[in-house]
C-alpha positions in Angstrom: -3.5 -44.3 14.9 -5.3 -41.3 16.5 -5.8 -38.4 14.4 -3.3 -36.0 16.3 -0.6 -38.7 15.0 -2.2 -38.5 11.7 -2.2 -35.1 11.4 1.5 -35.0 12.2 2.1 -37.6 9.7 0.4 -36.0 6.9 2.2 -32.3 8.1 6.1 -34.8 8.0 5.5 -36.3 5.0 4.5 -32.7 3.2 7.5 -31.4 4.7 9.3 -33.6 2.3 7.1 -32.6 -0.9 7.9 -30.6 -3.3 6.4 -27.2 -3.1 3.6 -28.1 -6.1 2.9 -31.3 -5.4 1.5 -29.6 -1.5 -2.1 -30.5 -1.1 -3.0 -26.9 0.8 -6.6 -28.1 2.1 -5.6 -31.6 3.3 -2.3 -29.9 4.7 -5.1 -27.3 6.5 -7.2 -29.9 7.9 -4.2 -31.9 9.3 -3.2 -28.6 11.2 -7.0 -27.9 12.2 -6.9 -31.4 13.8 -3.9 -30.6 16.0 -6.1 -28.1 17.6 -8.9 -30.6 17.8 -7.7 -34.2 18.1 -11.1 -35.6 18.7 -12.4 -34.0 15.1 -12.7 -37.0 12.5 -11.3 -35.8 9.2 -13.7 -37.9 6.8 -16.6 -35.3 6.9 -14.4 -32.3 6.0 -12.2 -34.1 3.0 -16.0 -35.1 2.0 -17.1 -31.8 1.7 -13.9 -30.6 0.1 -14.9 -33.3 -2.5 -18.4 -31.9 -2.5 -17.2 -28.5 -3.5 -15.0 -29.6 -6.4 -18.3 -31.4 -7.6 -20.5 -28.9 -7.4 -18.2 -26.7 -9.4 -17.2 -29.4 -12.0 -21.1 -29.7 -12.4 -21.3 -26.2 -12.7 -18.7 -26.1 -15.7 -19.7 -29.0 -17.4 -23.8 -27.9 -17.3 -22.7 -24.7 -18.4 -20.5 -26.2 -21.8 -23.4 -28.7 -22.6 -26.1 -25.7 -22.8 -24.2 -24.1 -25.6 -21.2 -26.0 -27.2 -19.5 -22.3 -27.8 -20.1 -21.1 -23.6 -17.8 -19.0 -22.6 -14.7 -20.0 -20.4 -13.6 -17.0 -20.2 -12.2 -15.6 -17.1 -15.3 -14.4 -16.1 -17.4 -17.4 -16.1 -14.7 -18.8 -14.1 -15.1 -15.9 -11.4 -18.8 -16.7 -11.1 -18.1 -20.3 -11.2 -16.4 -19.8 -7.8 -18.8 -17.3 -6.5 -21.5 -19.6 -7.2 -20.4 -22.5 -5.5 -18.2 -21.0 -2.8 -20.3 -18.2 -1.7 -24.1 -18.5 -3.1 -24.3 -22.5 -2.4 -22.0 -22.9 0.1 -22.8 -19.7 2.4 -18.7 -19.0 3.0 -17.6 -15.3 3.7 -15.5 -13.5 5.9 -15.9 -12.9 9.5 -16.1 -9.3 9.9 -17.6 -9.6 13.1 -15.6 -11.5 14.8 -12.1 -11.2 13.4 -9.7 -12.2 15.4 -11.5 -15.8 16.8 -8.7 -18.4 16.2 -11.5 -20.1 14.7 -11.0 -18.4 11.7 -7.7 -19.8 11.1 -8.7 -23.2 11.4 -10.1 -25.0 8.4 -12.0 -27.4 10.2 -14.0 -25.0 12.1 -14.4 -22.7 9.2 -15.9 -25.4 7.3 -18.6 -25.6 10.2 -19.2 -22.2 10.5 -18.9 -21.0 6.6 -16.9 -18.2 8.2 -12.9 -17.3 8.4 -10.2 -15.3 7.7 -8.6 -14.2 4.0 -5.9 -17.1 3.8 -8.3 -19.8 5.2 -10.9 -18.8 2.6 -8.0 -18.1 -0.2 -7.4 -21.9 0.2 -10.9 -22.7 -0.5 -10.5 -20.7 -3.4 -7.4 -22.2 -4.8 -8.4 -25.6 -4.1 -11.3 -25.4 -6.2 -9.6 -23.4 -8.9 -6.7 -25.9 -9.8 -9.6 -29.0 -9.0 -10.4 -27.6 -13.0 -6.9 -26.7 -13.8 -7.3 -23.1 -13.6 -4.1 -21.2 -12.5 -4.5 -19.5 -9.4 -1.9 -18.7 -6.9 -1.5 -16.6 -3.6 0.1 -13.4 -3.5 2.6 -11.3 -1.0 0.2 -8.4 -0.1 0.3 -7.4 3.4 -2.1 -8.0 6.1 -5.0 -9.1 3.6 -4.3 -12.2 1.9 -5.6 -12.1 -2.1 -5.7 -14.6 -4.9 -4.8 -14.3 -8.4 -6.6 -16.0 -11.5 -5.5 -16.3 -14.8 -6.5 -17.3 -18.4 -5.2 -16.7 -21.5 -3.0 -14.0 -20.7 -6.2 -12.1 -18.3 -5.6 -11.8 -15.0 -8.1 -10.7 -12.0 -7.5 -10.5 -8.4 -9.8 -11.7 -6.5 -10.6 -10.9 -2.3 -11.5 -14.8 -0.8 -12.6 -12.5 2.2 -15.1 -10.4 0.4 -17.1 -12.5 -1.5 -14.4 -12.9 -4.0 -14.6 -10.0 -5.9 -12.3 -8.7 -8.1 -10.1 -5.8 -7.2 -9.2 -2.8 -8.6 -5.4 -1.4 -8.3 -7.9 1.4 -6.8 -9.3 -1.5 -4.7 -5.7 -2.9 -3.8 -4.3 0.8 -2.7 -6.9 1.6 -0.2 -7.0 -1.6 1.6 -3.1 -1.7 1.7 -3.5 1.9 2.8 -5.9 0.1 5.4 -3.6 -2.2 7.1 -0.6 -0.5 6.5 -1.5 2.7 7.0 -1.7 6.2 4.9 1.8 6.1 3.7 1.6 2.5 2.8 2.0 2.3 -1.0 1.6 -0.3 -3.6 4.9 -2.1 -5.0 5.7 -4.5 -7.6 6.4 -7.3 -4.8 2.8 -7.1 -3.3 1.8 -8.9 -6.4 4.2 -11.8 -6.1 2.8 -15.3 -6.0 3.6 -17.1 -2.8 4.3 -20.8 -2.3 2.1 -23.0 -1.0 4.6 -23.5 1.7 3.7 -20.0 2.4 0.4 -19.6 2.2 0.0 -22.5 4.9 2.8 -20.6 7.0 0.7 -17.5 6.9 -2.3 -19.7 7.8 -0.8 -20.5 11.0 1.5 -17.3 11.6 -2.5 -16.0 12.5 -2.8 -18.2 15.5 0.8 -17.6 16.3 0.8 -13.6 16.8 -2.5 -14.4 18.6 -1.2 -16.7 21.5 1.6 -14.3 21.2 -0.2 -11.3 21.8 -2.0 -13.0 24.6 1.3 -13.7 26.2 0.6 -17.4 25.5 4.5 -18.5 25.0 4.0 -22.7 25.5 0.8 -22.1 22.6 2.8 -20.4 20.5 5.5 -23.0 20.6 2.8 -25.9 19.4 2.3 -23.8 16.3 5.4 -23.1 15.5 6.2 -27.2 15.8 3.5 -28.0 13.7 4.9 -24.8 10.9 7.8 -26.6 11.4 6.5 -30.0 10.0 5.2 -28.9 7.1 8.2 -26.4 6.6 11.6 -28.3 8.1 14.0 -26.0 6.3 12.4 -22.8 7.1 15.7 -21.0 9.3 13.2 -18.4 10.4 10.7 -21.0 12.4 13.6 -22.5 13.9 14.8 -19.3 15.5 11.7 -18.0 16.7 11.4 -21.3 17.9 14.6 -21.1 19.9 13.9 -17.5 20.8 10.6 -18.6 22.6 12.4 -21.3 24.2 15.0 -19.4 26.0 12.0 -17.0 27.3 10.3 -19.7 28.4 13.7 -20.8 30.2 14.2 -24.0 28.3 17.5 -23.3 28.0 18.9 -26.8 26.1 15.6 -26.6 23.6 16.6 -23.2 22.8 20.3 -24.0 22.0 18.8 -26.9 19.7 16.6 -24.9 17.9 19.2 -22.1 17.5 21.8 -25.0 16.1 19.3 -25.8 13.9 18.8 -22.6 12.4 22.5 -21.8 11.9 23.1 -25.0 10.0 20.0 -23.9 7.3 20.1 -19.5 7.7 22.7 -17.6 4.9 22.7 -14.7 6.4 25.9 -14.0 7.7 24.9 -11.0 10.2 21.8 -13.5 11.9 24.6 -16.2 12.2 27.0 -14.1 14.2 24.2 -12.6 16.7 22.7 -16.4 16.4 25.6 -17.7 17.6 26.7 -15.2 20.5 23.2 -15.9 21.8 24.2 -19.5 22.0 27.4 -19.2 23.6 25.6 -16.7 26.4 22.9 -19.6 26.6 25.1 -22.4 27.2 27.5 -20.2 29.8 24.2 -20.3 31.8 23.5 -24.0 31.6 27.0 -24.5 33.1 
């Protein structure tokens, strides 16, 4: 099997998981091997292991020095920082935002270097390797984790080093990417799935190809989003938005179909299906 059709096969078969049972890091290596077929896969779920080592080495050194140690939610903070950022080297790109490389795990792993969501799955894959609750949340345009113990919560920044952030913290860098008017709400600290997280992974290298006006690009990703997320109604018409730019008139009728049978809203099936009936008046 080559490791495109394994990719796709791992990216099917999550499709049909349930939502907690989603392996984020193996789900973002499959997608990093679309992009790079010829990549072998062993090295990077090697490291992954490497990093949940190091860190379960780091915990268990740290309760055999003193039987009391603290496991607070601070020692579980610089557990992460430790292995993620002081061993390991990762951190965001600042420099270089925008490279898709940032949004793909495999070359993030070789650079030590990628965007919020890409590190935030470093971060949450190492977390729940120990059991420790940590989930993504809905902030906009700067993805953050959340960690918990006990009833203590801290938010931490995967792109910053992980540190923790104030609701001081939070306001200015929604006021940041939002801009000035932007203020905080009760839903920008909602945890996301790990459905979503993976679809905000590759909604990145989406609006990129996008924004470069590269339509047939854009449709891979949203085919692989679509793998992994099969009863998503917005990826299916997007999908068949794209297609009837890009003139593929019976792909786009498909696509459409397929988002009418899954979408409840009533107002998006209405203009949904006028926009099929004007499609299929021009393949006749």
């Amino acid at each position: 099997m080559s490791n495109r059709a394994e990719a796709r096969e791992i990216l099917s078969r999550i499709g049909d998981q349930p939502d907690d049972e989603i392996d984020m890091a193996e789900a973002a290596l499959a997608l990093g091997a679309l992009e790079h077929p010829n990549a072998d896969l062993a090295p990077y779920r090697a490291h992954l292991q490497a990093l949940k080592d190091d860190l379960a080495a780091r915990v268990a050194a740290g309760a055999g020095a003193d039987a009391g140690a603290d496991d607070g939610l601070e020692a579980r903070i610089a557990h992460l920082h430790a292995v993620i950022g002081d061993r390991h080297g990762y951190s965001g790109d600042h420099d270089t935002y925008d490279d898709l490389q940032n949004a793909n795990l495999l070359r993030v792993i070789d650079r030590r270097r990628g965007l919020p969501v890409a590190l935030g799955i470093l971060y949450m894959h190492l977390a729940r390797s120990q059991d420790w609750p940590m989930v993504g949340l809905n902030f906009p345009g700067h993805f953050l984790v959340r960690i918990e113990k006990d009833g203590a919560r801290a938010i931490l920044d995967p792109f910053n080093d992980g540190q923790t952030r104030s609701v001081v913290d939070l306001r200015d860098l929604l006021k940041a990417t939002a801009g000035s008017a932007a203020e905080l709400e009760p839903g920008h600290y909602r945890p996301v799935s790990n459905r979503d997280v993976l679809l905000r992974l590759q909604n990145n290298i989406k609006l990129r190809h996008l924004s470069a006006h590269e339509v047939p690009k854009a449709l891979e990703v949203l085919e692989a989003m679509r793998l992994f997320a099969p009863h998503e109604p917005s990826l299916w018409r997007e999908t068949g938005l794209l297609e009837a730019h890009a003139g593929k008139l019976k792909d786009a009728v498909t696509a459409l179909e397929t988002f009418m049978a899954l979408t409840g809203d009533e107002g998006q099936r209405h203009q949904t299906a006028a926009l099929i009936q004007q499609l299929k008046n021009r393949l006749n």
